[in-house]
C-alpha positions in Angstrom: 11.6 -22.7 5.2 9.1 -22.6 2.1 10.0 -19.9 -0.4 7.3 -17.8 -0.6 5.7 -17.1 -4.5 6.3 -13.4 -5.9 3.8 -10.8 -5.8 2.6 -9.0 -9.1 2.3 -5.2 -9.0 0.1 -3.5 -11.9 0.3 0.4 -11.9 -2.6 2.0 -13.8 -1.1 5.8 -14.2 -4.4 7.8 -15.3 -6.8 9.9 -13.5 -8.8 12.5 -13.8 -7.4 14.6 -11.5 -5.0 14.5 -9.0 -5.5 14.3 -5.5 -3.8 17.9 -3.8 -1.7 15.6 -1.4 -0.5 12.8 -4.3 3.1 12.6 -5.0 3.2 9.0 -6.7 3.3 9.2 -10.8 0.2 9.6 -12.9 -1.0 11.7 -15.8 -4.3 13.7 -15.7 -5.8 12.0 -19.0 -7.5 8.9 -19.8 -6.8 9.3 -23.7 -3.7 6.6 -23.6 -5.5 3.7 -21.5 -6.2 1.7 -24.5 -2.5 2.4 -26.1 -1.5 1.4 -22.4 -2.8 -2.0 -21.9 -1.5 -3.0 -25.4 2.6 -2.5 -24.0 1.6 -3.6 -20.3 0.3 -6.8 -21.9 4.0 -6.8 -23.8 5.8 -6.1 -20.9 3.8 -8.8 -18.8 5.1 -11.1 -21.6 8.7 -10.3 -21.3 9.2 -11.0 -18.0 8.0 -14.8 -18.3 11.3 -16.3 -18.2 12.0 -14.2 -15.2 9.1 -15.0 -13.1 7.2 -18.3 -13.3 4.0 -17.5 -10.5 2.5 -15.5 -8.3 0.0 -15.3 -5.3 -0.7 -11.9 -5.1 -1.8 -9.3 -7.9 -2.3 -5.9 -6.7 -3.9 -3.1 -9.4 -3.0 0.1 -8.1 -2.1 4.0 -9.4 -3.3 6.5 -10.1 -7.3 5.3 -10.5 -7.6 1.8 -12.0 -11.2 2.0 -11.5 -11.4 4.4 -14.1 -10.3 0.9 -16.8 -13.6 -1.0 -17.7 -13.6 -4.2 -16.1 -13.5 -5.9 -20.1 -9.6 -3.5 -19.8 -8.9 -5.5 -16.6 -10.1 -8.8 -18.0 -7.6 -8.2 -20.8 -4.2 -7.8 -19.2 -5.7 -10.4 -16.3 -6.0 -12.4 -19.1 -2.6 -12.2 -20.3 -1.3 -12.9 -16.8 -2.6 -16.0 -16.7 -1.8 -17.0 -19.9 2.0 -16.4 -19.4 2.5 -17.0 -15.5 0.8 -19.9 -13.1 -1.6 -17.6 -11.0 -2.1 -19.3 -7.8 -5.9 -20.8 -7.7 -6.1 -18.8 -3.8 -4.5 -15.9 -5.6 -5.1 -12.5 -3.2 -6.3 -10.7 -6.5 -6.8 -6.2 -5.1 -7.8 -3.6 -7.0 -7.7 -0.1 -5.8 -11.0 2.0 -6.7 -11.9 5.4 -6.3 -15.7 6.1 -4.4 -17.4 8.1 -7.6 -16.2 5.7 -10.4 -17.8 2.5 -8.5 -21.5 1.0 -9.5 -22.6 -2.1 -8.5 -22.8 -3.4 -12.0 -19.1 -2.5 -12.4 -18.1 -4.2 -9.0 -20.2 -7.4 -9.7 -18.4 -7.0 -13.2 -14.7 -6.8 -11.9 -15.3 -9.7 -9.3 -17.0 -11.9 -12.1 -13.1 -11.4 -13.8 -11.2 -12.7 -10.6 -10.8 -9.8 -8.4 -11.4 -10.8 -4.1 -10.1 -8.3 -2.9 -11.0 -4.3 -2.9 -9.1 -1.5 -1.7 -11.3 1.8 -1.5 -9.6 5.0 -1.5 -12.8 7.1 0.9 -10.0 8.8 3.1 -12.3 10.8 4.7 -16.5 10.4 5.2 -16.0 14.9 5.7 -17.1 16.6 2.6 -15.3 19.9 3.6 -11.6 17.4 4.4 -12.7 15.6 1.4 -12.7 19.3 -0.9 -9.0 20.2 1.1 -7.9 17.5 0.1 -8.9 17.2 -3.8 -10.7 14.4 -3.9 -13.3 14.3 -6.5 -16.1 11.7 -4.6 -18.4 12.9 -1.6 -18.6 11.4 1.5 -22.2 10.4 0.1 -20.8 8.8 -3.2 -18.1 7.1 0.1 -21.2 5.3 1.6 -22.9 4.2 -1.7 -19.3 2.8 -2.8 -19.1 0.4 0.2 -22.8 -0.5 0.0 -22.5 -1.2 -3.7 -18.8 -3.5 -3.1 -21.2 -5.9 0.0 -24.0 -6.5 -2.3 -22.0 -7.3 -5.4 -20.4 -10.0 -2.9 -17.3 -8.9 -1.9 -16.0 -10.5 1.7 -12.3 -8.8 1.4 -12.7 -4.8 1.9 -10.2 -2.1 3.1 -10.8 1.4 3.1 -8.2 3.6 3.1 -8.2 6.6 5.1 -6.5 9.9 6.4 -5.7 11.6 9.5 -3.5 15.1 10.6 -5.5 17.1 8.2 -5.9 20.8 8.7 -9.3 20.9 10.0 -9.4 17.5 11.2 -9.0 17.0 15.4 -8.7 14.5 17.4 -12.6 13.8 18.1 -13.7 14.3 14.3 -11.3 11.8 13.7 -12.8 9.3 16.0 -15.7 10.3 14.4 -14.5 9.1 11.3 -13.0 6.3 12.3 -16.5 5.0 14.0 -18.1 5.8 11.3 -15.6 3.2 9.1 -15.8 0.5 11.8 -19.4 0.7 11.3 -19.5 -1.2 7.8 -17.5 -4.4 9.4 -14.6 -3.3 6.4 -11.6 -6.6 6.8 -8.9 -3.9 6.4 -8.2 -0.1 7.3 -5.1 1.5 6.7 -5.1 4.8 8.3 -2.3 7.0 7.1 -0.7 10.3 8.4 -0.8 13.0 5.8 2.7 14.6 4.8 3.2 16.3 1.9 5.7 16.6 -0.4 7.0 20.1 -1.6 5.7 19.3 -5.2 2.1 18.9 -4.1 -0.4 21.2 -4.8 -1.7 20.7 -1.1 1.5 21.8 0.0 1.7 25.2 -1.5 -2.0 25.6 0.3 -0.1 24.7 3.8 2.4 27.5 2.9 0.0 29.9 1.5 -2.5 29.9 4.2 0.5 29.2 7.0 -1.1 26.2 7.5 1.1 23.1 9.7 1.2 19.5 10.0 0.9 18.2 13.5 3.1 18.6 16.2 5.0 15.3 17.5 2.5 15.2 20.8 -0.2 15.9 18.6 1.3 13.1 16.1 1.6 10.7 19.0 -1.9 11.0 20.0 -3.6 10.6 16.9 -1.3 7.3 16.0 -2.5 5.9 19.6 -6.2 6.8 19.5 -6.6 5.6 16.2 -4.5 2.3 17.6 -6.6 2.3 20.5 -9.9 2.3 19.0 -9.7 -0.4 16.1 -7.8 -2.4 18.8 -10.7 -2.0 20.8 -13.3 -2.6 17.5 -11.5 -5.8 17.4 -8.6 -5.0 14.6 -5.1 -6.5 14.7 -2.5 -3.4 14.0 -0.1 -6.0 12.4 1.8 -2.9 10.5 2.4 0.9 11.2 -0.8 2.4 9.2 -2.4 -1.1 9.1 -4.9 -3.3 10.9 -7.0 -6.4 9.5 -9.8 -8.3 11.2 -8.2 -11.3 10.7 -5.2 -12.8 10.1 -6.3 -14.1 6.3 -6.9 -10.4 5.6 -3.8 -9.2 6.3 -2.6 -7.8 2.8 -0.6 -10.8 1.4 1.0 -8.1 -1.3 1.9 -5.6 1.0 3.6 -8.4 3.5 6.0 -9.3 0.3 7.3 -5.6 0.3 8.1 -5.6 4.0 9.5 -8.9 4.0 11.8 -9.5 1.2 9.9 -11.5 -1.2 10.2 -10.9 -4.6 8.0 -8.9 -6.4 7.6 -7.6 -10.0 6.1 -4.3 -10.7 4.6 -3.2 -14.2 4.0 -0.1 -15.6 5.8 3.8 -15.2 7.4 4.3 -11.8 6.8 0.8 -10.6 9.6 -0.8 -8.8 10.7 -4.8 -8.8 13.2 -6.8 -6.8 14.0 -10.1 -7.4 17.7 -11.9 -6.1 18.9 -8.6 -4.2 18.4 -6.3 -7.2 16.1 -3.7 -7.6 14.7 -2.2 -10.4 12.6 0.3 -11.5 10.9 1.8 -14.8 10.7 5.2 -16.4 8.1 7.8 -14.7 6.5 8.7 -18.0 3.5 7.0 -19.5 4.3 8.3 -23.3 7.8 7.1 -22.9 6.9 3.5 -21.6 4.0 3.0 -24.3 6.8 4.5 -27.4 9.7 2.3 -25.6 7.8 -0.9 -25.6 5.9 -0.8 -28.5 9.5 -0.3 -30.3 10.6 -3.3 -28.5 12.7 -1.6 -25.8 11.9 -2.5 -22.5 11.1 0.7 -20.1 13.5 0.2 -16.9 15.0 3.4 -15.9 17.9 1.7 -13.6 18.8 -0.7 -11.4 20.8 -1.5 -7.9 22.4 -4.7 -6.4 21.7 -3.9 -2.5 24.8 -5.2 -0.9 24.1 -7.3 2.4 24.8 -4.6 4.7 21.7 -3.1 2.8 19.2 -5.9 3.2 20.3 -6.3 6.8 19.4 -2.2 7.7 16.0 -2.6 5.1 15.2 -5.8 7.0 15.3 -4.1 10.3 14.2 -0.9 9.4 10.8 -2.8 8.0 10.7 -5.6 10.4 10.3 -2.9 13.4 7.1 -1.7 11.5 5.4 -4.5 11.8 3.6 -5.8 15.2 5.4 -9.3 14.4 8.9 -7.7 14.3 12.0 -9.5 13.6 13.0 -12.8 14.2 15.8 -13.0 15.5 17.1 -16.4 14.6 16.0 -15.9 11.3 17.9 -12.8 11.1 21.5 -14.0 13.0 21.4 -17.2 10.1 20.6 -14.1 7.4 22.7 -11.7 8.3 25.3 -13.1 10.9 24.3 -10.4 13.3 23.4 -11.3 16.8 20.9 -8.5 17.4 20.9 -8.9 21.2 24.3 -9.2 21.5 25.7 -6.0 19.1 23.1 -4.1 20.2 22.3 -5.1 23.3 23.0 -1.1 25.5 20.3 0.1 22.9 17.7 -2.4 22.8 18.2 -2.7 26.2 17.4 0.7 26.5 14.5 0.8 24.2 13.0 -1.8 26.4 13.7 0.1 29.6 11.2 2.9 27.9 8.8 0.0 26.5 9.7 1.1 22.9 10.4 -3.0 22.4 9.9 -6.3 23.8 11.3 -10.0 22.9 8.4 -12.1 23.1 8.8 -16.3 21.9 12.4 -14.8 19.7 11.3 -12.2 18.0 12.5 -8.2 18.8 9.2 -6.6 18.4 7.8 -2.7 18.5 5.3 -2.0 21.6 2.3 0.2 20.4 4.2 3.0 21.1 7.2 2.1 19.5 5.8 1.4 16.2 4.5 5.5 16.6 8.2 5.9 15.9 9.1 3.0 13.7 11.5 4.8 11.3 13.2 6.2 14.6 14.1 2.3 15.9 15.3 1.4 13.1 18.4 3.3 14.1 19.2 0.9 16.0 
């Protein structure tokens, strides 16, 4: 089988405020950007020796829209002149709905970037205020508008569902409303919160709940239901793509096992069954590097026993599954023989099916993925 190229992951920590419901790592400043691209362009040197070429870039955060797209040309730039960038490269950048012209989008595609992620979560100004978002569902609109006439062919929007305030119908509602600019990609995600989150304390405080598991299951299958229906394959638990080729190629490296090396605070890289991860702290990374130190936090060797439970544990997330002769030569487990009572079982309440080799979830199964994985 061809190995497949690594994926690059680029984490732009700064924005100007943070969404109520955001537990990944960023600082509420922009003053550091410039200090910031000078050690990511470092750190994008060091690992040259490590990694030779990539396929996939994907700028995410925080807000990289907030960098000028002369910021992104520079460490772009740099990756190029230190790595072979495949010429069919799947080149994402994550933007947020108010920071977006269409000077700036014709700009940032001019520079290389095909592919744009945009974070509208919800086209409800009231959901869009719960939730601490800083665009209106107006600015949403004039944000897609703006990304088709500055050319681009490879859009996702990103949104959310299980909001307080949100039913079932204003989510269809929502979700018509996104099938009705033609985006390649959706990825519809559940809200949870963390205990950290400023959106959390507001659940507590006004004795506010997430959704129960019925009301859980019925959202998942609606919103599977209708993009099914608009033509959408859902080829991963919150994903669905009109087309095979716009699948996320970055996201598919994650989920699969393919190296991958992540720049930046908090960002995470695997490469040979290690793992490793940098320093959550912005000052600390920019200090470290500039001083010649490089900014991982710590690492982990995942023992095979590791990779096999991650492999199925991912693999059941996504509509292709696992297959299964892939995985006995792997792993030396014989799925359908070890754990044939279960998946036997699972099949019995058309959780799973084997379809052409490969142990795959049904729609409903994949509305309790992490649950098969116990398997």
């Amino acid at each position: 089988m061809k190995q497949e190229q690594a994926g690059l992951y680029i984490h732009i920590p700064f924005c100007l405020n943070k969404c109520g419901y955001c537990s990944f790592y960023s600082m509420e400043s922009v003053h550091l950007i410039s200090e910031y691209i000078t050690a990511l362009k470092k750190e994008i040197r060091y690992y040259r020796k490590i990694f030779s070429s990539f396929d996939t870039v994907y700028i995410g955060g925080g807000t990289p829209s907030l960098l000028a797209p002369r910021q992104l040309a520079e460490f772009l730039s740099a990756i190029t002149q230190y790595y072979n960038l495949d010429k069919n490269a799947e080149i994402t950048l994550e933007a947020n709905p108010g920071d977006i012209s269409l000077e700036y989008l014709k700009d940032v595609r001019s520079i290389g970037i095909n592919r744009l992620n945009i974070g509208v979560q919800s086209f409800n100004d009231k959901i869009l205020k719960l939730l601490g978002r800083r665009h209106s569902a107006k600015e949403a609109i004039a944000a897609i508008e703006a990304a088709r006439k500055a050319g681009f062919n490879n859009l996702g929007l990103d949104l959310m569902y299980g909001v307080h305030g949100l039913g079932i119908q204003s989510w269809m509602n929502t979700l018509q409303q996104a099938v009705s600019f033609s985006p390649e990609h959706l990825s519809c995600y559940q809200l949870s919160l963390d205990e950290k989150t400023p959106l959390y304390k507001k659940y507590v405080s006004e004795g506010w709940h997430l959704p129960d598991e019925n009301t859980e299951l019925k959202l998942f299958l609606t919103t599977a239901e209708e993009l099914e229906n608009a033509g959408y394959m859902h080829y991963e638990v919150s994903n669905f793509a009109r087309h095979d080729k716009f699948k996320s190629r970055h996201n598919r490296k994650y989920w699969r096992h393919i190296p991958y090396l992540g720049l930046g605070p908090a960002s995470n890289s695997f490469l040979d069954n290690k793992r490793w991860w940098n320093k959550a702290s912005v000052e600390i990374y920019i200090k470290g590097i500039t001083a010649g130190k490089m900014a991982v936090e710590d690492s982990e060797f995942l023992s095979t026993e590791q990779l096999q439970l991650e492999a199925l544990f991912l693999g059941l997330r996504t509509k292709e599954g696992i297959n299964l002769k892939h995985y006995k030569t792997k792993y030396s487990i014989d799925l359908l023989a070890d754990k044939k009572t279960v998946i036997n079982a699972l099949i019995k309440n058309k959780l799973v099916e084997i379809q052409n080799g490969f142990l795959r979830p049904t729609r409903k199964g994949m509305a309790v993925a992490d649950s098969l994985a116990l398997i």
